[in-house]
Backbone as JSON, one array per atom type, in Angstrom:
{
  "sequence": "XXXXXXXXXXXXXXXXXXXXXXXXXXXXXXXXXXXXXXXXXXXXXXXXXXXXXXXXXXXXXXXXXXXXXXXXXXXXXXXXXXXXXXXXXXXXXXXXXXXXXXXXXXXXXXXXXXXXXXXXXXXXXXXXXXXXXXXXXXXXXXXXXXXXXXXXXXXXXXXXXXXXXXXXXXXXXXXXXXXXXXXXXXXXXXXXXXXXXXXXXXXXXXXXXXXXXXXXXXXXXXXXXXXXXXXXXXXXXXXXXXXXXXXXXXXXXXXXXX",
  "N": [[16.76, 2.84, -4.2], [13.37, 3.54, -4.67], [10.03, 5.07, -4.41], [6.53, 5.66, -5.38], [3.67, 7.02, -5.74], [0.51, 6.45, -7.55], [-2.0, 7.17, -6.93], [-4.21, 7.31, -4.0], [-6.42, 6.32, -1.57], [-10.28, 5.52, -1.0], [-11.02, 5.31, -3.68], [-9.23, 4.61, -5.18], [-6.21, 2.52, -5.69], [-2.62, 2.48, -6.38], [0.43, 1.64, -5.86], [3.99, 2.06, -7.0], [7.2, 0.75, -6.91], [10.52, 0.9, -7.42], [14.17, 0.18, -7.88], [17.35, 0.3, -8.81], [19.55, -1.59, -10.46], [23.39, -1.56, -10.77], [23.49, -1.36, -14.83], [20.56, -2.36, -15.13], [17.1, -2.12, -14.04], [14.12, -2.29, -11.7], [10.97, -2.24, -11.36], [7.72, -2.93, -9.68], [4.14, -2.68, -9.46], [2.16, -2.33, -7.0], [-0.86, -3.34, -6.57], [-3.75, -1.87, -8.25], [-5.91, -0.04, -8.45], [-7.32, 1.43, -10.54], [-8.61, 2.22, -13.31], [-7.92, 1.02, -16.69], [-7.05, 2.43, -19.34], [-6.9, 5.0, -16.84], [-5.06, 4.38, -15.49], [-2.99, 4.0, -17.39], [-2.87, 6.75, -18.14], [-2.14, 8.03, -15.43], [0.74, 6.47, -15.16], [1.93, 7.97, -17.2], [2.37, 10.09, -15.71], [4.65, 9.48, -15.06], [6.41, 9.59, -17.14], [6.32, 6.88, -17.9], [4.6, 3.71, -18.97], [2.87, 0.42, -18.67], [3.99, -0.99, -19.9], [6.91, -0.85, -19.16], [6.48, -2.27, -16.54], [7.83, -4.47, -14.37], [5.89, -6.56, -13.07], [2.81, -6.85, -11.14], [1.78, -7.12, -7.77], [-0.07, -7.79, -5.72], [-2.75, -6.77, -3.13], [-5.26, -7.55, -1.65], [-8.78, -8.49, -2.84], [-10.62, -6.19, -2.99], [-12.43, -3.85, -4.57], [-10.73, -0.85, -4.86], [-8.87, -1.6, -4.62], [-7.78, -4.27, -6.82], [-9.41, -3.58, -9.03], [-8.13, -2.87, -11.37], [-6.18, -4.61, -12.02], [-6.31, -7.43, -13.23], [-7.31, -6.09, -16.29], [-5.22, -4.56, -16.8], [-2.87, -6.2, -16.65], [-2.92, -8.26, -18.57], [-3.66, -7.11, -20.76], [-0.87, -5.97, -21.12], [0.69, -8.34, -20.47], [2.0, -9.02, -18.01], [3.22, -10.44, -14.97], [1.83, -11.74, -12.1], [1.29, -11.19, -8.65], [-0.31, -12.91, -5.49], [-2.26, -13.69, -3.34], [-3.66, -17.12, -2.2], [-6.07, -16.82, -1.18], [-7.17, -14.35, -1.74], [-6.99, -15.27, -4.85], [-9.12, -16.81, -5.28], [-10.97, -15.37, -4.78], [-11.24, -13.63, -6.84], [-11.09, -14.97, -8.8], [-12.69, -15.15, -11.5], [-11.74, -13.17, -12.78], [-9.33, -13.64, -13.96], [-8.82, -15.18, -16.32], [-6.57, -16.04, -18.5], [-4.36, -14.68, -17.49], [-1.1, -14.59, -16.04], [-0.48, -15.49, -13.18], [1.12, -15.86, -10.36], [1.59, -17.42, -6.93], [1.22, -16.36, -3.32], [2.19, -16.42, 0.1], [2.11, -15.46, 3.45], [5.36, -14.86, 5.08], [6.95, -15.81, 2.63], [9.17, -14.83, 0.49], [9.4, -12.89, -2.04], [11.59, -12.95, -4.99], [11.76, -10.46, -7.51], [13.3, -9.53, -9.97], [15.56, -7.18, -9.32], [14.31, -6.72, -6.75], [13.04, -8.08, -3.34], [10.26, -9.13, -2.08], [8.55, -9.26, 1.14], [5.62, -10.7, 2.3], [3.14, -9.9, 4.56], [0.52, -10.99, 6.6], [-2.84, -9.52, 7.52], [-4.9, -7.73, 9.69], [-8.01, -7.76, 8.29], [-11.2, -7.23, 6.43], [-11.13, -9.5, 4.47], [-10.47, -11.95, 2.2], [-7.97, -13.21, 2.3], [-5.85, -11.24, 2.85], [-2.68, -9.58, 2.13], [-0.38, -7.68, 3.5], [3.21, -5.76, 2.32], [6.45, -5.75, 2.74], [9.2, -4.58, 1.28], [12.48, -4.55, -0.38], [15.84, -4.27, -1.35], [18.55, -4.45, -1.26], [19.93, -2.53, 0.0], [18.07, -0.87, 0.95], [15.01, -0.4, 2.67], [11.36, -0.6, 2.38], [8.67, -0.42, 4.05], [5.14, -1.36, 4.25], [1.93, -0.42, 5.31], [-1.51, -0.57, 4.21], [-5.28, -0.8, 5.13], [-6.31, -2.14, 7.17], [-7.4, -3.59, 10.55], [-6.53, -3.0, 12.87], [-3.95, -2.75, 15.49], [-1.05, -5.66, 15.02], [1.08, -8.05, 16.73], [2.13, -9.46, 14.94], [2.86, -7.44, 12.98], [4.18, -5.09, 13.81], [6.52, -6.37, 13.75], [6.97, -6.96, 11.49], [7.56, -4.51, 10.13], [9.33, -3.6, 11.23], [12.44, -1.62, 11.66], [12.28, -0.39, 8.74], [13.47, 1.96, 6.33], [11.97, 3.29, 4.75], [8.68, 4.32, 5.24], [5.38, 3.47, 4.11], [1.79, 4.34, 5.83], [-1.34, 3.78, 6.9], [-3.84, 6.01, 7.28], [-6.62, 6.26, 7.89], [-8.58, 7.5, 8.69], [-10.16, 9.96, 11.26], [-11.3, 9.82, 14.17], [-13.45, 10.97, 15.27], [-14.67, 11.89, 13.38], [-15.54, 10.77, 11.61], [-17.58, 9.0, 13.68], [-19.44, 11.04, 13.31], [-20.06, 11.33, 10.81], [-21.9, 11.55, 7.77], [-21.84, 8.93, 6.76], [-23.88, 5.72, 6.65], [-24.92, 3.71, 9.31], [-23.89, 1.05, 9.52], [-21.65, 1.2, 7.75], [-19.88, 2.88, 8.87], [-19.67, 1.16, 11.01], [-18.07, -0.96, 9.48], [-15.86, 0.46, 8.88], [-14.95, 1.53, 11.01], [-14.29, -0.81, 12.7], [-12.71, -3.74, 13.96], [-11.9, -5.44, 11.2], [-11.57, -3.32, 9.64], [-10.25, -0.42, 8.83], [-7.41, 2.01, 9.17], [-7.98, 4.17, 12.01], [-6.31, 6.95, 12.53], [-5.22, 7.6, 15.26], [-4.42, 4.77, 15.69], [-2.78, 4.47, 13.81], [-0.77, 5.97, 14.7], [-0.16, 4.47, 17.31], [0.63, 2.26, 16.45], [3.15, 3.37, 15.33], [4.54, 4.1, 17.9], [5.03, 1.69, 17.97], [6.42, -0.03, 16.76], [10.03, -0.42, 15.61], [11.96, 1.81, 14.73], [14.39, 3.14, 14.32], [15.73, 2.81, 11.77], [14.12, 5.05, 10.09], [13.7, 7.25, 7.7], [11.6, 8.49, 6.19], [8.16, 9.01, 6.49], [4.97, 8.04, 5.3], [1.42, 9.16, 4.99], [-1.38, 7.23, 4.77], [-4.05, 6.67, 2.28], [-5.86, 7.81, 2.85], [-9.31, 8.92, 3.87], [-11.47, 10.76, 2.55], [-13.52, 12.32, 3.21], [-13.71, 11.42, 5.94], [-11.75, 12.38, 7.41], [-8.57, 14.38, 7.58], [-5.73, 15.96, 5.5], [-3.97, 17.41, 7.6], [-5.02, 16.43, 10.5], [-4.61, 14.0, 10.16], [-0.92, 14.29, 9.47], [-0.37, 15.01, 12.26], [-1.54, 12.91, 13.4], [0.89, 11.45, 12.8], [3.29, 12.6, 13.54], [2.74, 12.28, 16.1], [3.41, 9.6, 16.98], [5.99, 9.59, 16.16], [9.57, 9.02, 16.85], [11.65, 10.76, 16.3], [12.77, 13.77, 15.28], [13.52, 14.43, 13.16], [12.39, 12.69, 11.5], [10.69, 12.5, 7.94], [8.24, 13.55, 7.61], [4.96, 12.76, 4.58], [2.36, 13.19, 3.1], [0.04, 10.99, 1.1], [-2.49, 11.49, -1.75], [-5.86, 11.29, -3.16], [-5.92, 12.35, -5.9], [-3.31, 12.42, -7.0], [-1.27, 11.35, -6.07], [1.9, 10.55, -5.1], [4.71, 12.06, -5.8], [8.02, 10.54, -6.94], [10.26, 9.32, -4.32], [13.04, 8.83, -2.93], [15.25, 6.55, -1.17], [17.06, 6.82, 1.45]],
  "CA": [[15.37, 2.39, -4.11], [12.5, 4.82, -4.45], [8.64, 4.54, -4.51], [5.91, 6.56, -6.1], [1.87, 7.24, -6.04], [-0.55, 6.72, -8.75], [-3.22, 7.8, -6.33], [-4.5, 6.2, -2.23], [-7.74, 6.34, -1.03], [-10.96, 4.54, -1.57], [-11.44, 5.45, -5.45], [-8.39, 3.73, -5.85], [-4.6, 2.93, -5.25], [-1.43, 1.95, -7.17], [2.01, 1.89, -5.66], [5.28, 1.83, -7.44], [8.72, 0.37, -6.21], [11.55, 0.76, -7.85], [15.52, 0.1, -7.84], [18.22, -0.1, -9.93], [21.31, -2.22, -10.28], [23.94, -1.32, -12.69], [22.53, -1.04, -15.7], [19.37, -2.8, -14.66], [15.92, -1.32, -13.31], [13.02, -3.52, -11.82], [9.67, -1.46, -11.16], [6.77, -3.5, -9.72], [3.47, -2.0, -9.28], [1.65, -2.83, -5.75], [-1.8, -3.22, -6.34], [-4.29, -1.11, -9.52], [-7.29, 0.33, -8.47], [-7.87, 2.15, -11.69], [-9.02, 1.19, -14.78], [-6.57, 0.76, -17.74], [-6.49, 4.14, -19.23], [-6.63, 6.14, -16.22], [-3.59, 3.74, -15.24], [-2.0, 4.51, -18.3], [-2.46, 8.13, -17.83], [-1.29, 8.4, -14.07], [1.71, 6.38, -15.47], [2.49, 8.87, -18.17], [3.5, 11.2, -15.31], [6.41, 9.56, -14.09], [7.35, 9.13, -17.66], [6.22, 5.12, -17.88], [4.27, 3.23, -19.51], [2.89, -0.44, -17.92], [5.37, -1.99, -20.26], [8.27, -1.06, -18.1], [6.88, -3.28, -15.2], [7.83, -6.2, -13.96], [4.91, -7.35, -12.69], [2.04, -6.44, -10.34], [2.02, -7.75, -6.74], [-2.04, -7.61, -4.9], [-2.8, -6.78, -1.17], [-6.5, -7.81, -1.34], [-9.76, -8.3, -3.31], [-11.48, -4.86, -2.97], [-12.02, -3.5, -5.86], [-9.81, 0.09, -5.08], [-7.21, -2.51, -4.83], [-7.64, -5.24, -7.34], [-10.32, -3.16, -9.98], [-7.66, -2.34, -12.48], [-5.47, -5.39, -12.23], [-5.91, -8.11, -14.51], [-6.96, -5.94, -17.39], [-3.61, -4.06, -16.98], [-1.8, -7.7, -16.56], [-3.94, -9.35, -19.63], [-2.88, -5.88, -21.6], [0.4, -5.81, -20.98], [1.08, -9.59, -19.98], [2.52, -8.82, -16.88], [2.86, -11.45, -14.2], [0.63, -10.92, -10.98], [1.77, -12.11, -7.71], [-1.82, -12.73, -5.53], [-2.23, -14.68, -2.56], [-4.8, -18.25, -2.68], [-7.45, -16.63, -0.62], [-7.39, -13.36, -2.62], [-6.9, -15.52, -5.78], [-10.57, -17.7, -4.89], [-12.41, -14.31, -5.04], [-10.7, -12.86, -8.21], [-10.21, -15.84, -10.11], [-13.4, -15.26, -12.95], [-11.48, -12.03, -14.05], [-8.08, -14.14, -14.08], [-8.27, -15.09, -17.58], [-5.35, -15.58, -19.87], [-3.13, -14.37, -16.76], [0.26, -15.1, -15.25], [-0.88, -15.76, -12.2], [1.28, -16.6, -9.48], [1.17, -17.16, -5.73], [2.28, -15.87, -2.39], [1.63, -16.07, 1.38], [3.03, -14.7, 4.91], [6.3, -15.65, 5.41], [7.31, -15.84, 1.69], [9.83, -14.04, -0.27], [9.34, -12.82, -3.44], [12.2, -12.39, -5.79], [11.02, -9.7, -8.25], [14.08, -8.64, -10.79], [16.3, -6.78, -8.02], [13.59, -6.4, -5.37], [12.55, -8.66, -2.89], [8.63, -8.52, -1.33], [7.92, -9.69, 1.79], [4.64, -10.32, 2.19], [2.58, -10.44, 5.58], [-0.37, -10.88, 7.23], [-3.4, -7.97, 8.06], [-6.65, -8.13, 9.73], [-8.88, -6.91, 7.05], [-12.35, -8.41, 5.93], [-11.2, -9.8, 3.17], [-10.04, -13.67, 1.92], [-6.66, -13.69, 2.38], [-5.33, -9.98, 2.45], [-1.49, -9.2, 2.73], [0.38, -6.26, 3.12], [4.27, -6.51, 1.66], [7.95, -4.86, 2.96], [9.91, -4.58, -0.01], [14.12, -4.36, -0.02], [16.68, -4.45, -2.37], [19.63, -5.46, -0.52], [20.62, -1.66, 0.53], [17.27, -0.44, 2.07], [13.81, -1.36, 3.01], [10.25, -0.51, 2.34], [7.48, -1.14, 4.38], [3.8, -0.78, 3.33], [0.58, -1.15, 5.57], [-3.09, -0.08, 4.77], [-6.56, -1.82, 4.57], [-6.27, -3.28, 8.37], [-8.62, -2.6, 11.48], [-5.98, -2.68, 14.44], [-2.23, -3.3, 15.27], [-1.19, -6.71, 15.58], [2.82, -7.96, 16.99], [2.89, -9.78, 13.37], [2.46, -6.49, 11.65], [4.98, -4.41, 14.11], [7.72, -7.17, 13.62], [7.16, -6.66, 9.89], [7.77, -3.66, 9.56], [11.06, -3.01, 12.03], [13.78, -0.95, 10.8], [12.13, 0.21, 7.61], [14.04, 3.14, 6.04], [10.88, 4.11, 4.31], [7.07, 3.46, 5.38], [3.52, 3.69, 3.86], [0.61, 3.71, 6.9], [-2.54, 4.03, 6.34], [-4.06, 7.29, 8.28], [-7.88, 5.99, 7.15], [-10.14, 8.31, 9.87], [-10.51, 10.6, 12.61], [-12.6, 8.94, 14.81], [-14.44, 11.77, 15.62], [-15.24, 12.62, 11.98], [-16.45, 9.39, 11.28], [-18.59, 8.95, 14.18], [-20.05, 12.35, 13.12], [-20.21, 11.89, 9.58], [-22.95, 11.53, 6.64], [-22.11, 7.45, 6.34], [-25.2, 4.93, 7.29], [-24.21, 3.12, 10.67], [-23.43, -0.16, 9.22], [-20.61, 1.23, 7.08], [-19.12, 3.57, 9.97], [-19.31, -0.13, 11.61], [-17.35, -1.68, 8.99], [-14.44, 1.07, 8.83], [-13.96, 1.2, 12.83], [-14.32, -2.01, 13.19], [-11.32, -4.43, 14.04], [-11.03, -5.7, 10.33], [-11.48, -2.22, 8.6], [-9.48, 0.39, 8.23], [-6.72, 2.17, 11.03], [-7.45, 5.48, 12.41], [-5.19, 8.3, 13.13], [-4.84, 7.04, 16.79], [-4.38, 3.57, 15.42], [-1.3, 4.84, 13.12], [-0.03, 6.97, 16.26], [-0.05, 3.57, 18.17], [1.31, 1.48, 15.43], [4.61, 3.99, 15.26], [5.66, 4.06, 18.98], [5.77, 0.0, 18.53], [8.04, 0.37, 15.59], [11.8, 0.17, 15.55], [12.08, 2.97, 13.82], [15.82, 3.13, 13.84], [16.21, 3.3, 10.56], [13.34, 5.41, 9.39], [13.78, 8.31, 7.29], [10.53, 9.39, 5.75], [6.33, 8.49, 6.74], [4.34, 8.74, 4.15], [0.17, 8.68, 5.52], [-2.25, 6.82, 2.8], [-5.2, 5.67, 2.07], [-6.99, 8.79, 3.84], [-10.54, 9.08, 3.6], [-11.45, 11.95, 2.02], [-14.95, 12.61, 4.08], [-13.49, 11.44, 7.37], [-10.07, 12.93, 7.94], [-7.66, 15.68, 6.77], [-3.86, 16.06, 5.37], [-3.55, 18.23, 8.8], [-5.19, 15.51, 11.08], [-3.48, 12.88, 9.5], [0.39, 14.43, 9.71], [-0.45, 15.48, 13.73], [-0.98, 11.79, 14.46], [2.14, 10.64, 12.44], [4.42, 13.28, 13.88], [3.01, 12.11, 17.35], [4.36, 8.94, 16.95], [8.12, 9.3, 15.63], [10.58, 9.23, 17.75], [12.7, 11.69, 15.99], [12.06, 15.03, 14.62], [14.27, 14.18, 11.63], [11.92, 11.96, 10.04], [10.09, 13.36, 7.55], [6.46, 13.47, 7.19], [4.25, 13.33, 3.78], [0.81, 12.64, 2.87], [-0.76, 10.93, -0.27], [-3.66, 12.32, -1.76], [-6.35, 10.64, -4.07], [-5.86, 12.33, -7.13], [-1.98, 13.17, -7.45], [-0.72, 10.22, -5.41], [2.96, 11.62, -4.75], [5.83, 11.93, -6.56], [9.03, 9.4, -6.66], [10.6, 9.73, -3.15], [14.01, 8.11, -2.92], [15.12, 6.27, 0.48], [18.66, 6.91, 1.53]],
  "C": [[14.47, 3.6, -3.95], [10.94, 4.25, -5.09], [7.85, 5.69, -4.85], [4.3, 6.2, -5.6], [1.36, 7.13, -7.31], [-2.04, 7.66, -8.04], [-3.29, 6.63, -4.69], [-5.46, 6.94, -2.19], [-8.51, 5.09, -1.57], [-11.6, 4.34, -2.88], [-10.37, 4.99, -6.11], [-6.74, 4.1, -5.82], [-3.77, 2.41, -5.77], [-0.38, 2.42, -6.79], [2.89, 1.72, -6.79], [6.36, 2.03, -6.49], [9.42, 0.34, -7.35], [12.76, 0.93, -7.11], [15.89, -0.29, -9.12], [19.37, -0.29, -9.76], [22.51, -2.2, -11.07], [23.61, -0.52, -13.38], [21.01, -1.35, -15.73], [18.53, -2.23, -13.78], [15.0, -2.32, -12.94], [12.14, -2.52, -11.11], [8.66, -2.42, -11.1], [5.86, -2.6, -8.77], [2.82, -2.77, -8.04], [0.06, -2.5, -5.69], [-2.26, -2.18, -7.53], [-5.6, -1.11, -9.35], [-7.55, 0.95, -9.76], [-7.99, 1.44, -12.95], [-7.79, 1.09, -15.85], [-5.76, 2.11, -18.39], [-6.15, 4.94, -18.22], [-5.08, 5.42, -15.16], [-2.49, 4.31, -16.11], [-1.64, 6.1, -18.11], [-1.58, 8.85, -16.84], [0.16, 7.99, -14.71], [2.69, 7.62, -16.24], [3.49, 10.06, -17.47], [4.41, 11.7, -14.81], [7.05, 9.39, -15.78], [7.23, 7.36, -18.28], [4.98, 4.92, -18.51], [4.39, 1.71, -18.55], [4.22, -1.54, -18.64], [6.8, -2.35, -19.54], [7.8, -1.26, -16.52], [7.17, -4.23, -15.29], [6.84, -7.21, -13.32], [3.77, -6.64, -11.35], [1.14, -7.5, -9.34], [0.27, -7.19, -5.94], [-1.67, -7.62, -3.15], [-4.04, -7.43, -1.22], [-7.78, -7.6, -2.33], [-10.49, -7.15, -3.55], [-11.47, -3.92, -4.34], [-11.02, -1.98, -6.07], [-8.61, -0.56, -5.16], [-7.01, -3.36, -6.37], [-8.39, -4.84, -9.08], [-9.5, -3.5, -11.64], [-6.56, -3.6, -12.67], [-4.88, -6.51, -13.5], [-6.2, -7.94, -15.94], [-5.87, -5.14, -17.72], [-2.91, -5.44, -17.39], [-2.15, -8.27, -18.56], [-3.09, -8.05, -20.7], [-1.21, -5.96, -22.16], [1.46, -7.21, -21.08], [2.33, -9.23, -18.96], [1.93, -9.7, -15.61], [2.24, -9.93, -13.14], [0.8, -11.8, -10.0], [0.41, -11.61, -6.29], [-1.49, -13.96, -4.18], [-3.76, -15.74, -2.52], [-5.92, -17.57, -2.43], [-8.25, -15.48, -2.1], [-7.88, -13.88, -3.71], [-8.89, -16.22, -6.21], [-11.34, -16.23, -5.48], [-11.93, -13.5, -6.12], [-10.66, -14.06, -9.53], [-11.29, -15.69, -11.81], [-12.34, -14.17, -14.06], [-10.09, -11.8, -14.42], [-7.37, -14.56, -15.25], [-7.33, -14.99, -18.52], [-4.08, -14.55, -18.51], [-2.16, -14.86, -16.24], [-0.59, -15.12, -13.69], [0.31, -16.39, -11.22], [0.91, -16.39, -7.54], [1.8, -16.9, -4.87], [1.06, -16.09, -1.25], [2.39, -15.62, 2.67], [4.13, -15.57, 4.72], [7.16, -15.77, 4.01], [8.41, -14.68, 1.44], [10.17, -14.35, -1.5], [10.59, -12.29, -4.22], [12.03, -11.86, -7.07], [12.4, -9.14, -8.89], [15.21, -8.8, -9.32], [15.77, -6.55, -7.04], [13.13, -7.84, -4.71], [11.53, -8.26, -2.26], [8.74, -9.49, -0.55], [6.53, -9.59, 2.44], [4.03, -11.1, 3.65], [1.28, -10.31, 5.6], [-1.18, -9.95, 7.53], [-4.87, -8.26, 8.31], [-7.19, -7.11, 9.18], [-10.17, -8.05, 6.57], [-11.97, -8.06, 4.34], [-10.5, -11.29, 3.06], [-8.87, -13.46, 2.79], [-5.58, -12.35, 2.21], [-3.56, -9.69, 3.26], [-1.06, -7.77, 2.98], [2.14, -6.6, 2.71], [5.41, -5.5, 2.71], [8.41, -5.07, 1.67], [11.77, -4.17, 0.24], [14.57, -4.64, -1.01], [17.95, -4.62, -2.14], [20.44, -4.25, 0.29], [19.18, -1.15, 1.51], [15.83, -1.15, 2.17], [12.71, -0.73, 3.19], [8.86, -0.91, 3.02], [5.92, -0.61, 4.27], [2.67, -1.71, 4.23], [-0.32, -0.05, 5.33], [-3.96, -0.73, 4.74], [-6.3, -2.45, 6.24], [-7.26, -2.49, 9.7], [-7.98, -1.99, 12.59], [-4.85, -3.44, 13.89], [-2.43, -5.39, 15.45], [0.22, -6.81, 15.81], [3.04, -8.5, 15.49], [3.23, -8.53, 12.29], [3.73, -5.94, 11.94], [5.98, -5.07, 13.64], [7.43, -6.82, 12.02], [7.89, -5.79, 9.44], [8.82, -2.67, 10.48], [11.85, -2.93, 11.05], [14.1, -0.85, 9.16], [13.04, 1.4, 7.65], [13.04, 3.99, 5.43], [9.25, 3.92, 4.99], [5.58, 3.84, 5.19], [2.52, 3.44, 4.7], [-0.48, 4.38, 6.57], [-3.1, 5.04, 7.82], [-5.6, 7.34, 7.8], [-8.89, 7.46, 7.24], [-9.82, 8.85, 10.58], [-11.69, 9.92, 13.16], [-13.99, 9.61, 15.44], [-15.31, 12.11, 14.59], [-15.91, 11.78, 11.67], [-17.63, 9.39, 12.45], [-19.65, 10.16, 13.86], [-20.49, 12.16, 11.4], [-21.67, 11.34, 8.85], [-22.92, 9.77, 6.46], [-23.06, 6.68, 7.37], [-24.04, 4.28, 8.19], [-23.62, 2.26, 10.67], [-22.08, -0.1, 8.72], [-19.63, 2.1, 8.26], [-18.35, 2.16, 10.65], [-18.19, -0.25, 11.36], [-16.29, -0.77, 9.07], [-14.08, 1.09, 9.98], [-13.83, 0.37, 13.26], [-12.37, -3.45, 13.57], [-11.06, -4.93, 12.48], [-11.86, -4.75, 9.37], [-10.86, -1.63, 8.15], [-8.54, 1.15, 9.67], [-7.4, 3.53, 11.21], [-6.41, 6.07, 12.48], [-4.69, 8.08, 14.08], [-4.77, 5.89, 15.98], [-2.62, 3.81, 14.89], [-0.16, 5.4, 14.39], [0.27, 5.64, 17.0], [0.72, 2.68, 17.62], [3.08, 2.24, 15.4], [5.25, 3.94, 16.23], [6.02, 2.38, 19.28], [6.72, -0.19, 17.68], [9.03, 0.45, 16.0], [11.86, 0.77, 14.11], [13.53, 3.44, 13.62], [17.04, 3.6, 12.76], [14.96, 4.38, 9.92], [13.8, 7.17, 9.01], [12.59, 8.98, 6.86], [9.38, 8.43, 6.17], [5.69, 9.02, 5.59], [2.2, 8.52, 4.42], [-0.47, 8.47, 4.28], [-3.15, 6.68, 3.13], [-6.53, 6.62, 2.99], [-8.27, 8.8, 3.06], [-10.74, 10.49, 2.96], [-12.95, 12.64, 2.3], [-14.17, 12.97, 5.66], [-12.23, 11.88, 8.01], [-9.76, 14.03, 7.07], [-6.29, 15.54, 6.61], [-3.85, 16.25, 7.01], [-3.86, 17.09, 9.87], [-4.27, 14.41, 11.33], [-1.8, 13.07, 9.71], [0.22, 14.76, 11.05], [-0.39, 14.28, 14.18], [0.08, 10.74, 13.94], [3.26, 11.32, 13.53], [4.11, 12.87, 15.31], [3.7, 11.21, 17.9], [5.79, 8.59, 16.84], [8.66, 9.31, 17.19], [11.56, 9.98, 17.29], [11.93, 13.17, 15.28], [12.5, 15.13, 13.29], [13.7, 13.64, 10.6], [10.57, 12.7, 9.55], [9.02, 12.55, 6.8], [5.53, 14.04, 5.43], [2.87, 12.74, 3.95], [0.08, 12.27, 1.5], [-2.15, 11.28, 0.0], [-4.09, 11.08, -2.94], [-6.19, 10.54, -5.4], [-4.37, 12.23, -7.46], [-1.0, 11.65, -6.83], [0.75, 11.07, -4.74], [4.25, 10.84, -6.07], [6.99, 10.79, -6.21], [9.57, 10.41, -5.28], [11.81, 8.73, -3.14], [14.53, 7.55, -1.31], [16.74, 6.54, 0.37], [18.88, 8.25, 1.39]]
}
């Protein structure tokens, strides 16, 4: 099992999951902030093309999340797995899509992957975040949320891999160039986590199994790489596990778990 970047932040984000069984591969994309070409392009530089997905799985309405979605899907005809709420505030630009649905508690059988998809306070309809597994290890993936919650920690026990969102410094933000309203909305309980938020989120973790952190979805005003890996590494509980950081433009390379 191994997972990839197209790009994280707020100009836009596209995961990849993959495994492979056998002879068999199943690659589903987690969310397509970008438009079609500059999808296609990022793809190009693992090598791919949207043809070789299996389908593309949504966290939430926003357009860095959802922008690039269903004219990738509609393109390609690639199902799109979307939860009701989400689906309500997306549905004009649903068109001629596979469409199906998901909510907490579910499990998605995707090829050889399974998504579990939970719960996240976030102002938005109906916004999930997913774990992902393939029957040897386990993926877990939160950003877009304002604060911890016990549904989130229980989610995401005894990942081997895990995506957290490292939004803000809270100092940078209160300090920075954004009008007051929008500072609001990112510190707010259903915005985005801080740095201390992520740091707090890891010592509730059973971390057990965790081999690599990967911080996302950083601001690129209000935080720093350096910021950002100081309050991952404060959290671990081991010195073994190893710390990266996505970036906006480059996303990161395939990272294998195990």
């Amino acid at each position: 099992m191994k997972f990839a970047s197209l790009g994280s932040g707020s100009e836009g984000n596209a995961l990849l999951i993959s495994t492979r069984e056998g002879a068999t591969s199943t690659t589903v994309m987690l969310d397509c902030g970008f438009a079609v070409r500059e999808t296609e392009r990022r793809l190009a530089r693992f090598g791919m093309t949207p043809a070789d997905l299996a389908g593309i799985v949504v966290t939430h309405e926003h357009s860095d999340h959802v922008g690039g979605v269903f004219k990738l899907a509609r393109k390609y005809r690639l199902p799109v797995w979307i939860s009701s709420g989400t689906f309500q505030a997306v549905q004009r630009d649903a068109d001629g899509v596979d469409v199906r649905f998901c909510a907490d508690g579910d499990r998605l059988a995707i090829g050889d992957l399974e998504l579990r998809p939970y719960t996240v306070p976030h102002d938005a309809r109906e916004p999930l975040q997913y774990v992902a597994a393939d029957g040897a290890r386990t993926l877990g993936v939160l950003t877009d949320a304002g604060h911890a919650t016990p549904h989130m920690v229980a989610a995401l026990a005894g990942c081997d891999g895990l995506l957290l969102e490292c939004n803000h410094d809270l100092d940078m933000l209160a300090n920075s160039t954004y009008p007051a309203f929008l500072r609001r909305r990112i510190g707010g309980d259903y915005g985005h986590l801080a740095n201390v938020a992520a740091t707090g989120i890891l010592r509730e973790v059973d971390q057990s199994r965790l081999g690599i952190i990967v911080g996302a979805h950083l601001s690129r005003q209000n935080n720093t790489p350096e910021l950002a890996r100081e309050a991952l590494l404060a959290g671990l509980a081991s010195t073994s596990t190893e710390v990266r950081i996505a970036c906006q433009d480059a996303g990161f390379d395939w990272i294998a778990l195990g």
